[in-house]
C-alpha positions as CSV (number, residue, x, y, z in Angstrom):
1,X,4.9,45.9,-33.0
2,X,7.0,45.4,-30.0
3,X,4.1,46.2,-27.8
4,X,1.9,42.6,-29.4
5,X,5.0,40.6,-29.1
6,X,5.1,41.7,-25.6
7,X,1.3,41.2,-24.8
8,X,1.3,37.4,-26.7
9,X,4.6,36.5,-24.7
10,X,2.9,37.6,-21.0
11,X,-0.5,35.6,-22.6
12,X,1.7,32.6,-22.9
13,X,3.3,33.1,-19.5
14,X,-0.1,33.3,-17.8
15,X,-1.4,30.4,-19.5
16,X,1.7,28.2,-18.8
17,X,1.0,28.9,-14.8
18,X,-2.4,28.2,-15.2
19,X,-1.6,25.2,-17.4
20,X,0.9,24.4,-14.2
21,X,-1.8,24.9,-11.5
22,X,-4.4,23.1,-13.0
23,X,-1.7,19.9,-13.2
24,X,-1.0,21.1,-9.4
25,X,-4.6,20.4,-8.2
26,X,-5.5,17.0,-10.4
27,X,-2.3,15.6,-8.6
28,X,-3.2,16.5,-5.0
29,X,-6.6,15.5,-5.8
30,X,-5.4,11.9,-7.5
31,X,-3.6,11.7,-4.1
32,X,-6.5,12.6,-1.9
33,X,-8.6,9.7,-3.6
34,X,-5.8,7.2,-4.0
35,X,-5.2,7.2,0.1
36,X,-8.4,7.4,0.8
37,X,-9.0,4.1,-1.1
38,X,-5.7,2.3,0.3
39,X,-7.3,3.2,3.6
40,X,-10.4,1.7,3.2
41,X,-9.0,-1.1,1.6
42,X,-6.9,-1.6,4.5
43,X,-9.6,-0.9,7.3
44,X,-11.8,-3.9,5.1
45,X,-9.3,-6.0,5.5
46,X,-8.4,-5.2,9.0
47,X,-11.9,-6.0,10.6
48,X,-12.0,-9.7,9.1
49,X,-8.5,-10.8,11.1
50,X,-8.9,-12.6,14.3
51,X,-6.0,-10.3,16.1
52,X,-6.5,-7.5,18.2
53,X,-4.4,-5.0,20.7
54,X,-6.6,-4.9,23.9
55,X,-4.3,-2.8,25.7
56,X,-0.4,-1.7,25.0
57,X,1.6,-0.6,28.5
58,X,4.8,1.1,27.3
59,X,7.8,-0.2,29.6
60,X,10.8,1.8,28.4
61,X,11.3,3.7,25.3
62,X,11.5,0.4,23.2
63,X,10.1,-2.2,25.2
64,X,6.0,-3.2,25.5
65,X,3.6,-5.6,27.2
66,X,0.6,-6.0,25.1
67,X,-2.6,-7.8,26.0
68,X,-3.9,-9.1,22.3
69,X,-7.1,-10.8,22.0
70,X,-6.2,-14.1,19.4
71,X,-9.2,-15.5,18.5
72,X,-11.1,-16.2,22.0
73,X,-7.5,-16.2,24.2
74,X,-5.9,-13.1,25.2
75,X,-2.1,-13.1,25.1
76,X,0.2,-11.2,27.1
77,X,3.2,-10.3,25.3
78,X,6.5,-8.9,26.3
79,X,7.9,-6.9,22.8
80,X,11.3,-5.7,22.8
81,X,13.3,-4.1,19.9
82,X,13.9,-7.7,18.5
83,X,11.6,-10.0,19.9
84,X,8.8,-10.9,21.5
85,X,8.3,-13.1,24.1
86,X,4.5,-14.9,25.5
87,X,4.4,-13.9,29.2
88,X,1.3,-15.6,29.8
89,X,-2.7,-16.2,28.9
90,X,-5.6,-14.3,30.5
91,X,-8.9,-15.6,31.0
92,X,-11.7,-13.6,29.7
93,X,-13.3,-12.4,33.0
94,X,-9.6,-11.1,33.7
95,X,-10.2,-8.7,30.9
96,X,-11.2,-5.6,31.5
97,X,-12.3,-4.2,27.4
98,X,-13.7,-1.0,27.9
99,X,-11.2,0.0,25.3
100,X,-9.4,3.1,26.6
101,X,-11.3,4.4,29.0
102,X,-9.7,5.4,32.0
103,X,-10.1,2.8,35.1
104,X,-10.0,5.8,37.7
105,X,-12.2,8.8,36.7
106,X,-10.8,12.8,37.0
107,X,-12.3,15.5,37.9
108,X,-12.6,17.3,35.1
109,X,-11.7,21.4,35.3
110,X,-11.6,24.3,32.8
111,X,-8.5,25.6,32.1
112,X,-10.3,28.7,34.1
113,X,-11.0,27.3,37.8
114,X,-7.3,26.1,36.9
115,X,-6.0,29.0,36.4
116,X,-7.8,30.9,39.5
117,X,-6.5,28.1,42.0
118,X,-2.7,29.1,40.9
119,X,-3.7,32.5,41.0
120,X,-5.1,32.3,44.5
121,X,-1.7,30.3,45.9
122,X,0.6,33.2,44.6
123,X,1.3,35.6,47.3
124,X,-0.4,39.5,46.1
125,X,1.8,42.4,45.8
126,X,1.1,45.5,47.5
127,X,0.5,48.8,45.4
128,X,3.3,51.0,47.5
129,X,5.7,48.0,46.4
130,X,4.8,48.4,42.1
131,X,5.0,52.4,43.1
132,X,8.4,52.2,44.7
133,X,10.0,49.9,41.5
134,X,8.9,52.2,39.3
């Protein structure tokens, strides 16, 4: 008799942590969907202001000039920790919107031909110098 009670009581234990998991997943998955809506809702209601960041140049660790775009001006804007201050107006031909793209273009290297170039400056050890350490 001892041995049933023992198999019903591990039955109830195993279903109690599946019971458990299954609550586990419906919450994540409730949260998955939830943000996922939020941030559409958001991005909706993003695209129908008249503001936008052209370009953000950070100054000091809490202090910004922004160009924004307002309606068909663009600002420039000093942004401290406080406040913000109008530095000036840009015309539009003074804009440059390529959106982060970078004005001066790299050459672009794998981390290989890097790697090789360091390796190349480093002076070589001889094999009599490894044999005498050692």
């Amino acid at each position: 008799m001892k041995g049933l009670c023992i198999a019903v009581s591990s039955g109830q234990s195993f279903l109690q942590v599946l019971g458990l998991l299954l609550i586990f997943i419906a919450v994540l998955a409730a949260t998955y969907f939830v943000t996922r809506w939020i941030a559409g809702f958001e991005k909706s209601r993003s695209f129908n202001c008249n503001l936008r960041v052209v370009e953000t140049l950070r100054i000091t660790t809490n202090k910004y000039v922004q160009i924004v775009k307002a309606g068909n001006k663009y600002l420039v804007l000093g942004i401290g920790k406080d406040e913000i201050n109008l530095l000036g107006e840009l015309d539009k031909d003074e804009v440059d919107e390529s959106m982060g793209q970078p004005s001066v273009m790299f050459d672009k290297e794998s981390f290989a031909q890097i790697l090789d170039k360091l390796k190349s400056k480093m002076p070589e050890k001889q094999d009599d110098e490894k044999n005498e350490k050692f």
